[in-house]
C-alpha positions as CSV (number, residue, x, y, z in Angstrom):
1,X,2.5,16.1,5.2
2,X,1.9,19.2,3.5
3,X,1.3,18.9,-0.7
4,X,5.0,20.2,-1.4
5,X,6.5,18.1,0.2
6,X,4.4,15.4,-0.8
7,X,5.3,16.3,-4.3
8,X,8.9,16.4,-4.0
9,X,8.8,13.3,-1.9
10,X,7.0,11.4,-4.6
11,X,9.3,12.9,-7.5
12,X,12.4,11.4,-5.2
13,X,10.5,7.9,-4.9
14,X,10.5,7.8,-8.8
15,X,13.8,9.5,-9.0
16,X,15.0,6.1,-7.0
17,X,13.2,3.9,-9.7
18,X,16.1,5.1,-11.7
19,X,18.3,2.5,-10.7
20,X,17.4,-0.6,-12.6
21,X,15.9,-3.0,-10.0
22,X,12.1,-2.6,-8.7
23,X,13.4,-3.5,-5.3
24,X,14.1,0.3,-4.7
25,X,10.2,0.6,-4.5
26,X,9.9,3.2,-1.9
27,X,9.0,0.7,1.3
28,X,5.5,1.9,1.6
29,X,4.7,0.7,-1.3
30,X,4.6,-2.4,-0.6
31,X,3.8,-2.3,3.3
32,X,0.4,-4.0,4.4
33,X,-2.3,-1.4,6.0
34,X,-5.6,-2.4,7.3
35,X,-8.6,-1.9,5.4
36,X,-11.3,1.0,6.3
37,X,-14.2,2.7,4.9
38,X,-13.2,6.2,4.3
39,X,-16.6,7.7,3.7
40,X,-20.7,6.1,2.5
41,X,-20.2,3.0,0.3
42,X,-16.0,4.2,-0.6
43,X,-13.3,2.0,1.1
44,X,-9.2,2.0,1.2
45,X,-7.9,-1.4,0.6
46,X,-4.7,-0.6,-0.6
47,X,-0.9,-0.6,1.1
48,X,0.3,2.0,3.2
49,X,1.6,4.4,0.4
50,X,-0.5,2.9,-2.7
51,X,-3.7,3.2,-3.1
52,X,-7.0,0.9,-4.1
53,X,-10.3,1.6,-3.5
54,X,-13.9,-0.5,-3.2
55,X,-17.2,1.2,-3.9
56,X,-19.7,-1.0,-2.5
57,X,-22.8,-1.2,-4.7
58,X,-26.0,-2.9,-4.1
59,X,-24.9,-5.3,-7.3
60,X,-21.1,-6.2,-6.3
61,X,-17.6,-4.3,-5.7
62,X,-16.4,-2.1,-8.1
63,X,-12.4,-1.5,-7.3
64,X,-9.8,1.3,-8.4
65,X,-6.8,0.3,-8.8
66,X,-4.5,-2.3,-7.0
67,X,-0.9,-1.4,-6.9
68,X,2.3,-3.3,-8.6
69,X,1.8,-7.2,-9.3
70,X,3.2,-7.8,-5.7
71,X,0.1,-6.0,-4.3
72,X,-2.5,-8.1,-6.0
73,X,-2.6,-10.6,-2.8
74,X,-3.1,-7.9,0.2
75,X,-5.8,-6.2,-2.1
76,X,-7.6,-9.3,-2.0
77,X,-7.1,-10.0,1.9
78,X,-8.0,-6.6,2.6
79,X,-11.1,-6.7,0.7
80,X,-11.8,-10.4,2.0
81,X,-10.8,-8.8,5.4
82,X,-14.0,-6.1,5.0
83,X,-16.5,-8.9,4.9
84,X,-16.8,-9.1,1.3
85,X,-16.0,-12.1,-1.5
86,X,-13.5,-11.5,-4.6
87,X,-16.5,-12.9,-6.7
88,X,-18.4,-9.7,-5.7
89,X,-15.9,-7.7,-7.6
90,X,-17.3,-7.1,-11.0
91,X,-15.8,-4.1,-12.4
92,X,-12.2,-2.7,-12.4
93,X,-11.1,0.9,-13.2
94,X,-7.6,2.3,-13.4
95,X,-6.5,5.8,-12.3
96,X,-3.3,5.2,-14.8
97,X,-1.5,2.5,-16.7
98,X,1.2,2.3,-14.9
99,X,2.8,-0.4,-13.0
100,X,2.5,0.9,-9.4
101,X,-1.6,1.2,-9.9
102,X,-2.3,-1.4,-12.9
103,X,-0.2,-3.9,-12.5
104,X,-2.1,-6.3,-10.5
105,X,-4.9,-5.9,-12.6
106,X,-4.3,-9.0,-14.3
107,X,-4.4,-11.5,-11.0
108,X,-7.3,-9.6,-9.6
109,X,-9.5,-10.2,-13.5
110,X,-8.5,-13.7,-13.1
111,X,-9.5,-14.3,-9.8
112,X,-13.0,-12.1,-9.8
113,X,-13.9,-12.5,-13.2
114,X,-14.5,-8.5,-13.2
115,X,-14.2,-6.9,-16.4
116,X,-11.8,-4.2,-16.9
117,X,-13.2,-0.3,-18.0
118,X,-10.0,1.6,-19.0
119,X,-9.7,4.9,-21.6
120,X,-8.3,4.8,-24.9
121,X,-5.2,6.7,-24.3
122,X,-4.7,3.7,-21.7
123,X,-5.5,0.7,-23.4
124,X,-2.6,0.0,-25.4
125,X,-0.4,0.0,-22.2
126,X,-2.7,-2.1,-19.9
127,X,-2.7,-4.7,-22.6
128,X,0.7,-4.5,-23.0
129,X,1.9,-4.5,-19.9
130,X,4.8,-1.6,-20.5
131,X,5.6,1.8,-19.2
132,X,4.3,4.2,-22.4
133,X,7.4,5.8,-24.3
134,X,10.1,3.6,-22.1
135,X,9.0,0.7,-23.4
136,X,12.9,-0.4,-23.0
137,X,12.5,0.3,-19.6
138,X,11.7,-3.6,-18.4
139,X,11.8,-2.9,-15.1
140,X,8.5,-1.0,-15.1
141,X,6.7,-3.9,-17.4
142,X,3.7,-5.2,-15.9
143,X,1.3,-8.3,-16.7
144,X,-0.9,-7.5,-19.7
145,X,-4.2,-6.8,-18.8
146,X,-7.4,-7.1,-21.5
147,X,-9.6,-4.2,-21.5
148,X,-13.0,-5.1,-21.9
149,X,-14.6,-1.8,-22.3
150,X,-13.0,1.8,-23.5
151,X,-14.5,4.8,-21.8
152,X,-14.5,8.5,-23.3
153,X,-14.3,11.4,-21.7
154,X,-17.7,12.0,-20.3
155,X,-18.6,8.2,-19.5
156,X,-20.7,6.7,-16.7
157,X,-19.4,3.6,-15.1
158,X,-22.4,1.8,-13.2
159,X,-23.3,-0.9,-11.4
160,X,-26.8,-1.8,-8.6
161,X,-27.4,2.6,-9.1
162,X,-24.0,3.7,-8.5
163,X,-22.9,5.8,-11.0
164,X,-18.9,7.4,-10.9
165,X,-18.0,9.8,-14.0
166,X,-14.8,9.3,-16.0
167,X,-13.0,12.5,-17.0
168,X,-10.1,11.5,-19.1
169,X,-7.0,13.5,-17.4
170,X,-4.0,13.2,-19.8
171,X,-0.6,14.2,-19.4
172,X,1.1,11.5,-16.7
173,X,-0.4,9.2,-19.7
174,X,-2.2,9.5,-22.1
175,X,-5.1,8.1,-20.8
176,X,-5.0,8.9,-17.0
177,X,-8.9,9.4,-15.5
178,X,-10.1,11.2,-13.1
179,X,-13.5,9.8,-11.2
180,X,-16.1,11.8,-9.7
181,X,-18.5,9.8,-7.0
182,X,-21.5,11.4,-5.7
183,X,-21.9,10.1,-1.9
184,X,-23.8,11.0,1.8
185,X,-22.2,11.3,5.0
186,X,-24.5,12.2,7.7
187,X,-27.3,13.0,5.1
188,X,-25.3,15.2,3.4
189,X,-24.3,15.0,0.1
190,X,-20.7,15.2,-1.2
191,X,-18.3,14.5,-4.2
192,X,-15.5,11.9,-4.3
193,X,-12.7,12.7,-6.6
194,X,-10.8,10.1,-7.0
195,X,-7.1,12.1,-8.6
196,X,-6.0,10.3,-11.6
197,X,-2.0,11.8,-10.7
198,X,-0.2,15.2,-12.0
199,X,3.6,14.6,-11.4
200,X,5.3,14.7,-14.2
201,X,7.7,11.3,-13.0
202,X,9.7,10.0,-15.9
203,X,7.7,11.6,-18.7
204,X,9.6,13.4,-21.4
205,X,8.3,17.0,-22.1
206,X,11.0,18.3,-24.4
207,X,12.5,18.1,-27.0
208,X,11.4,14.5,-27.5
209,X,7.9,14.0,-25.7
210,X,6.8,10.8,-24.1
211,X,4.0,11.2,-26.6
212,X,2.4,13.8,-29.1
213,X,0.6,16.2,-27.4
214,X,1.7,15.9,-23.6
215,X,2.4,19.5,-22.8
216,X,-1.1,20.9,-24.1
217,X,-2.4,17.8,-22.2
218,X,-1.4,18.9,-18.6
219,X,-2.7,22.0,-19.2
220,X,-5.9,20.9,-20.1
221,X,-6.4,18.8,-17.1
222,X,-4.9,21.4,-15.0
223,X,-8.1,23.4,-16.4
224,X,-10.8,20.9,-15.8
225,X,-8.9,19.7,-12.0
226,X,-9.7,23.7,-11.0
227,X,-12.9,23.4,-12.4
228,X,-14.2,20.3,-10.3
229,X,-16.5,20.9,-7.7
230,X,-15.7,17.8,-5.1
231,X,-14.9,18.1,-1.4
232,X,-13.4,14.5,-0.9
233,X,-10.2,14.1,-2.7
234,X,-8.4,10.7,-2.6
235,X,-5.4,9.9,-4.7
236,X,-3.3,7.4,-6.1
237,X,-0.4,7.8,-4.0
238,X,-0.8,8.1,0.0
239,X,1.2,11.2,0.6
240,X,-0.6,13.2,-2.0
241,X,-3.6,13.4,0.0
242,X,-2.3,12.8,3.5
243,X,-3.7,9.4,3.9
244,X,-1.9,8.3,7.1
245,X,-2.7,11.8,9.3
246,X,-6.1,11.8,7.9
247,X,-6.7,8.1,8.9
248,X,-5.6,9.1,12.1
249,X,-8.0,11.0,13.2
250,X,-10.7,9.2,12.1
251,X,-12.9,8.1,14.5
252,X,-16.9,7.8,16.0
253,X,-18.3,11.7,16.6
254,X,-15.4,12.9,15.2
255,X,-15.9,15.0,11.8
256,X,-14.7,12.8,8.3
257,X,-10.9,14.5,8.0
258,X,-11.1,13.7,4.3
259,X,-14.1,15.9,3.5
260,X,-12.3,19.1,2.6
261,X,-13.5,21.3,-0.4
262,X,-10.8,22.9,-2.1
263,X,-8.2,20.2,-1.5
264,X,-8.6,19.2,-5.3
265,X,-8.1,22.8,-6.4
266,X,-5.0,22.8,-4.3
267,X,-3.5,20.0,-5.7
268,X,-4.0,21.0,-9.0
269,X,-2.4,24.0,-8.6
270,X,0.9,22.3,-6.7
271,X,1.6,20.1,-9.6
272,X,0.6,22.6,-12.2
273,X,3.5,24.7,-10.4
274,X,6.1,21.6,-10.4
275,X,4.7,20.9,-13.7
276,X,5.8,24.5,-14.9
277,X,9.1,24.0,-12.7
278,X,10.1,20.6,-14.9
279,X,8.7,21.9,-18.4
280,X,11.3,24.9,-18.1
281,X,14.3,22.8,-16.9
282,X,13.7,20.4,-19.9
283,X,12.8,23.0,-22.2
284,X,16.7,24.6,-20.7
285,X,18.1,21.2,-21.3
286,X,17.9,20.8,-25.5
């Protein structure tokens, strides 16, 4: 699926959410999708359109993200199903705090005993369990979550000599992070980015912004996105980085379909454009 499409098919998934019961989830969300390592130490243990992600270290499982509460279970078959145990999860990190990638944080931390690295712009959220600025909206609650360490811009996150970055991302929160991953496929060395998410969903740009600040936010992440040099981009949602036609092509002697420099560049320019796009029709709407 080319990235505009995946764009406006993502905006009409959240468009759906509108209506006031979860159960218009787009179906993928929530559909079961065999576990695989997607390149070095990095595997996909998420559903078919949500993603989570284990970085196999030499001292335990550190895993991004898990999906909505409901996901919480297949996470843990699928990383079960990879040969390794929940207790070798020790540290969790969240792309965003929102319900479709945090919310089964909270079953996960019970049943690892991981502790939870999130950002400050994120933290209130997580441990609140709601959707930031539609708090009334109690359809996208999820179950509170304790953050056990706050990262800045900048961080390291490590664990047995793997070492990812955190690049705080604002704008879809306040609080949305970026990953970089340095890893070696073939002997070769590349950079993971793991996309913290651009689309602009249910946020509020004008006249009454989801929070202080977002507009200027956007743009600055839009900045430091084009400025990243990584060549594997992986996402939060499946269709923005064509997870399912990538997947099916990998395979022994073939070449790793989700090395591709520039992708993240790309990206970042398509939601900077539909960024631009929703800016001016709220900005036409006060």
């Amino acid at each position: 699926m080319r990235l505009k499409s995946a764009i406006a098919a993502l905006a009409f998934g959240l468009l759906a959410l509108a209506a006031p019961a979860l159960a218009d989830n787009p179906a993928n969300w929530s559909q079961p999708a065999a576990p695989f390592r997607v390149i070095d130490n990095v595997y996909y243990v998420g559903s078919a359109g949500l993603s989570a992600w284990v970085i196999k270290t030499p001292k335990g499982l550190i895993l991004l993200d898990v999906g909505t509460p409901a996901n919480a279970p297949m996470v843990e078959k699928s990383i079960e199903a990879l040969g390794f145990h929940l207790s070798d999860v020790k540290i969790l990190l969240n792309s965003h705090a929102h319900f479709d990638h945090a919310g089964g944080f909270a079953k996960l931390k019970a049943d690892t005993g991981a502790k939870l690295e999130a950002s400050a712009g994120d933290r209130d959220a997580l441990e609140k369990g709601v959707y930031p600025g539609a708090e009334t909206r109690h359809d996208f609650d999820f179950p509170p979550v304790t953050v056990d360490q706050v990262l800045k811009d900048g961080d390291t996150v490590s664990l047995g000599g793997v070492t990812l970055t955190a690049r705080v991302t604002p704008g879809h929160t306040a609080g949305a992070t970026t990953y970089l991953l340095p890893v070696r496929e073939g002997g070769v060395p590349h950079t993971v980015v793991f996309f913290s998410s651009a689309s602009v969903g249910f946020n509020r740009l004008a006249p009454k912004p989801q929070y202080p600040g977002i507009v200027a936010d956007y743009r600055k992440s839009f900045v430091l996105w084009k400025s990243i040099d990584a060549d594997v981009f992986l996402a939060p949602h499946a269709e923005m980085f064509d997870l399912a036609a990538k997947r099916a092509t990998r395979g022994p002697g073939k070449p790793n379909p989700f090395i591709r420099p520039g992708e993240l560049q790309a990206a970042a320019a398509e939601f900077e454009a539909a960024f631009n796009r929703a800016l001016a029709k709220q900005d036409a709407a006060k």
